[in-house]
Structures are given as C-alpha cells and as structure tokens.
C-alpha positions in Angstrom: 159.8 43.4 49.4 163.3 44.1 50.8 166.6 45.1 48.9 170.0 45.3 48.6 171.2 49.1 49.2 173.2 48.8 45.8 171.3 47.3 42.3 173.4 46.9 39.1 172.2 49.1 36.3 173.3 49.2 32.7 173.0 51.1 29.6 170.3 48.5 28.3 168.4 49.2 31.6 168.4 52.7 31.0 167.3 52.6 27.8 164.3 51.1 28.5 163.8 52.8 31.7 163.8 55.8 29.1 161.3 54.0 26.7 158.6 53.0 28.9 159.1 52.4 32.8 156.2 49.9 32.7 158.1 47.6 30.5 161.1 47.9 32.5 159.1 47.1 35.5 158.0 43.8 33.4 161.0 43.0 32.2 163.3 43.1 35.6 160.9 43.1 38.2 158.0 40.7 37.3 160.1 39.1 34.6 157.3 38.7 32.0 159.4 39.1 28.8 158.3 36.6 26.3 160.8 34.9 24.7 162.5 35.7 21.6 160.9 35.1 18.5 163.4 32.4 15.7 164.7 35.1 13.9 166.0 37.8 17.1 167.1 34.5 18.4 168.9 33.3 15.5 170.1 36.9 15.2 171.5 36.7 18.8 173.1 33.5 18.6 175.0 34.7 15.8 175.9 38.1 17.2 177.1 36.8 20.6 179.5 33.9 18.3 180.9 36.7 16.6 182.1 38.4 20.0 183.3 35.2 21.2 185.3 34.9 18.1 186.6 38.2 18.3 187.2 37.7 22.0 189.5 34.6 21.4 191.4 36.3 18.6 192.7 38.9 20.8 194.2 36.1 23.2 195.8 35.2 19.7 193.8 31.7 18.9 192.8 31.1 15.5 189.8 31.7 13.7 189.7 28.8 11.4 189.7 26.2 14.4 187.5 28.8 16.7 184.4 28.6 13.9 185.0 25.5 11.5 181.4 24.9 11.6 180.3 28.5 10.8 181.9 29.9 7.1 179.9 32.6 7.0 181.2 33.6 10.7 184.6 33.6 9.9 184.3 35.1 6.6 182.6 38.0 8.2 185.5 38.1 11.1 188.0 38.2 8.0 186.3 40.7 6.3 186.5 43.3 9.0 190.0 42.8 9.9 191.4 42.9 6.1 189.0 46.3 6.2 189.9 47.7 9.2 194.1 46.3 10.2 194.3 49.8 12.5 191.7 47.9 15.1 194.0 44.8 15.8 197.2 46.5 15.1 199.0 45.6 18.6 201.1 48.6 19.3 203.9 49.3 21.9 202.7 51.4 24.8 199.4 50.3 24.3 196.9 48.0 26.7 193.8 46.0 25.2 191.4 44.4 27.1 188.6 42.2 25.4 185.1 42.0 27.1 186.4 44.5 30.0 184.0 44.8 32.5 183.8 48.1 34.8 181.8 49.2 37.6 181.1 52.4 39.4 179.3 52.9 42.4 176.7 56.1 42.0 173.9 57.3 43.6 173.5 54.3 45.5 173.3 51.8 42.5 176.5 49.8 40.6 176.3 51.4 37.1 178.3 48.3 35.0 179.3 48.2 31.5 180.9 45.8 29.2 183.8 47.1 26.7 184.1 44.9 23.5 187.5 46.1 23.2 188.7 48.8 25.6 192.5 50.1 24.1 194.4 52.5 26.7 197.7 54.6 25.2 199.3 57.0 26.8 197.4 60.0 25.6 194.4 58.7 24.5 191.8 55.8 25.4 189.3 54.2 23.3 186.2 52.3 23.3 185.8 50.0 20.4 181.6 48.1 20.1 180.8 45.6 17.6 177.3 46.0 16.5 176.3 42.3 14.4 173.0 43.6 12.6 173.0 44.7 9.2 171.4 48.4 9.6 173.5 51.1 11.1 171.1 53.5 13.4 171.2 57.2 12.6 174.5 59.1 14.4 172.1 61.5 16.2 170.4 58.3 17.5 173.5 56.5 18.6 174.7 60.2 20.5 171.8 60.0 22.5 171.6 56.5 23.3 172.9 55.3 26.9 175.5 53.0 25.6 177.2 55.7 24.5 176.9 57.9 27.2 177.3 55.6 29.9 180.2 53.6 28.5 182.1 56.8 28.0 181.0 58.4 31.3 181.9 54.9 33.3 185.4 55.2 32.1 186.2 58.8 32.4 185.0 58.6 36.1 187.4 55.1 36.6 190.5 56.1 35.2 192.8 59.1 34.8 191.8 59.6 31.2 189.8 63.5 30.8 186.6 63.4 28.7 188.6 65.0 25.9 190.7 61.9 25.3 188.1 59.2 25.7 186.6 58.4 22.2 183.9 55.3 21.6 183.6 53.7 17.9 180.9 51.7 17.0 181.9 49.3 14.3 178.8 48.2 12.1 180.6 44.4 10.7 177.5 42.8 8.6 176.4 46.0 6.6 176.1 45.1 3.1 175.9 48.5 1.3 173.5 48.6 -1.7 175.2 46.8 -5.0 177.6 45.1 -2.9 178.0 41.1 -2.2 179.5 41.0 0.8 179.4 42.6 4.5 181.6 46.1 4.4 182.3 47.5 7.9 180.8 50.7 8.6 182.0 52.4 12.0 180.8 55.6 13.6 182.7 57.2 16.3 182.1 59.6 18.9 184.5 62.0 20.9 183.8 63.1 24.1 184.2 66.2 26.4 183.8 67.9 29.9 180.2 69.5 28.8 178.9 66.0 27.5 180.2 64.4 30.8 178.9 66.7 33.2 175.3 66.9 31.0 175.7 63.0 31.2 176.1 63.4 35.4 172.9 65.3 35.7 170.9 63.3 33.7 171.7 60.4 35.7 171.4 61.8 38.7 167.6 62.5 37.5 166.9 59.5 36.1 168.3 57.3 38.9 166.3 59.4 41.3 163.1 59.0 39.4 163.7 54.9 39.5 164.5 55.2 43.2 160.9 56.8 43.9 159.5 54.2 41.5 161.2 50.9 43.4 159.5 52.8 46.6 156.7 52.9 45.0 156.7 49.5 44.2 157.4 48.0 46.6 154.3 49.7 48.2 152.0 48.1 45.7 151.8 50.6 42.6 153.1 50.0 39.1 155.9 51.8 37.5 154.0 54.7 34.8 153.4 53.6 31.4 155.0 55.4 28.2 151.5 57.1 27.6 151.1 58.6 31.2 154.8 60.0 31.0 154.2 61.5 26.9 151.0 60.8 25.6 151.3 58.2 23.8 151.9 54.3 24.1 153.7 52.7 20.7 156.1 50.5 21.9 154.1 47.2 22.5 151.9 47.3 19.4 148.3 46.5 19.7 146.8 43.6 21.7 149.4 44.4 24.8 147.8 45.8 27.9 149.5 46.7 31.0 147.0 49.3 32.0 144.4 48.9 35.0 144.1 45.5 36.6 144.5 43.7 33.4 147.5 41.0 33.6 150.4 42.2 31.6 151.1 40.1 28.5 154.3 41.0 27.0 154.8 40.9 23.0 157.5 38.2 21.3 157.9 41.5 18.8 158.6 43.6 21.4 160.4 47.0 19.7 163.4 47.2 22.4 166.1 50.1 21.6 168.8 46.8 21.8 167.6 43.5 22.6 171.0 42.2 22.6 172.0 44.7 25.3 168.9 45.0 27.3 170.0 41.7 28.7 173.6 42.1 29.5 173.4 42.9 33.2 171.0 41.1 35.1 169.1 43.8 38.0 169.8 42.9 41.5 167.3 42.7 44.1 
C-alpha cells in the first residue's frame, strides 16, 4: 500500500501510539473504532459547543444569542469568565488567536496541533486548553501526557519564543468540587524549559522511528505489537476484545482512550 512521504500526526495519535500500537493500527489504519457509546457522545457534543462558544466570544459575539437553547452552556461559559477575568482580559501588546492551528514538519511526518487559545506578549507566550469533563487528571499525568508536550514543543520550535517563556494552562470548566452546586474552574499550568524540550526531541525522534518501522511493516502484511507484547500485559480493551492471532479485531464502544475528544482531532494521512 503506497504513501505520502509526509503523515499528520497529533498528540491524540501519540498517545495512543503510546497505549497500545495495535489499537492505533485499528483505529487509523483499518478504521474499526466502534462508535461512541450515548453518554461519550453526549459528553462530546457538549464539550465541542463549549469551544465553539468560547471560540465566538473571542471574535466578540454574544453568548446569550450563540447558546439560547443550551442554559446550562452558557451558565457554565459565565461561570469561568466571572472566575477567571485574567483569561479574556484583552491587553495592549498582546495577540490571541482562538482554535490556532500549527504545523511542523519533523522526521518526515507533519506533527499538528490545535491551540484553544494561543496569547503571544512580548516576553512571554501562552497556551490556554479547556478541558469540558468534570474530573481533573492527576498533574504528574497531565506532565507526561503528549498534549502537553507536543503543544509546548510545536510552538517553541515555530516561533521565537525560548522554552523558558512558553507556559501551557489547562483550565478544568465543569468541576464541581465536593459541597458545591455549581461548576468552579480548576486550571493547572505547566512551565516549560530547554531540558524538557530537548528530552521532548528525543523522545520523538524514538517514537516516530518506531511507527516508521511499523507502517513498513505493515504495509508488508504484519500487525502493529499489541500492549501485552511491548509490557506484559493487555488492559486497555477489557475482556471479550481480541486482536491477537488471526482472529478479526472487534473494537470495544467502552474503549479506555487517554482523550477520546482528542484522539480524533487530526485525521492520519495516507
């Protein structure tokens, strides 16, 4: 099977790539995902109308006539900008860019990533995400996770910012904490520096090496490796999924993806 010389590849790629090979293999190559169970699809729905809404109030439109059908929406768009005024403050000297899209070339594949809010100042350049699910993940998890290394990597290598003034915030915008009635926004933020970046390089470098043997391979006939062959142990499907031997892969409607929402933001290019 031929290819381009370049493939897009995103954080949500890489993250699986990471989680199990095999399911990356049946997710962008034989495109077996099941679809979405009601509730992750509900859940989506709702996620990607909240960055629309927050997309159109940066151009300055109105929330009320962006959402009259939706309350709860605009409540919860209300809610984190009465909680957090320093995020859509408008400054002078200052560039925002909603939904900013950026590509670099590397290693022979387009690594691409989306920016919720990307705001550039003179000294200093930050990444803003809005995560739409109630449960912040743990700091250490969000450190290691490709959106946070890539997004922060992407834009260090595309503009003149150094890694030491590039910082990405995560904003969590529908936790409710315990005894409370309402959604209170919870962010996490992580700086960034030369070590990170140039650890970040090399791990790329690997891992975009080790998917270039694998589309070789591929294309030749053989599978990508399950999770088990690569650490011993296979927990990501769940019983009843088999993707082992000559058995015809059926992929789970529960399947435990790091970030469904972002495993399907750039599409792979063959």
């Amino acid at each position: 099977m031929g290819r381009s010389p370049v493939m897009r590849i995103s954080q949500g790629q890489l993250n699986l790539l990471d989680w199990c090979p095999r399911q990356f293999q049946h997710v962008y190559l034989d495109q077996l995902a099941a679809p979405l169970n009601p509730d992750q699809q509900e859940s989506l729905d709702w996620g990607s109308q909240f960055h629309l809404l927050m997309q159109q109030r940066e151009l300055g439109l109105p929330i009320a006539a962006l959402a009259p059908a939706d309350p709860a929406l605009q409540q919860c768009v209300w809610e984190f900008v009465e909680s957090a005024p320093e995020v859509f403050a408008a400054l002078p000297q200052q560039q925002r860019q909603s939904e900013h899209r950026r590509s670099l070339a590397f290693q022979d594949y387009l690594l691409t990533v989306v920016y919720d809010l990307l705001v550039l100042k003179p000294e200093r350049a930050e990444i803003l995400d809005w995560k739409t699910y109630g449960k912040p993940q743990p700091p250490q998890w969000l450190a290691q996770n490709w959106q946070t290394r890539l997004y922060r990597f992407v834009l260090a290598e595309t503009s003149g910012y150094a890694p030491e003034q590039i910082t990405m915030t995560y904003w969590f915008v529908r936790t409710v904490p315990p005894g409370a009635t309402k959604p209170q926004p919870q962010r996490v933020a992580f700086p960034y520096s030369r070590q990170e970046h140039e650890q970040t390089r090399q791990d790329l470098i690997q891992r975009l090496a080790q998917l270039t043997h694998w589309l070789e391979r591929y294309d030749q006939g053989e599978a990508f490796p399950r999770q088990q062959e690569l650490r011993g142990d296979c927990t990501l499907c769940g019983p009843g999924v088999r993707c082992g031997g000559d058995v015809q892969p059926v992929i789970s409607s529960s399947l435990r993806l790091p970030d469904l929402s972002a495993i399907a933001e750039v599409p792979l290019e063959s």
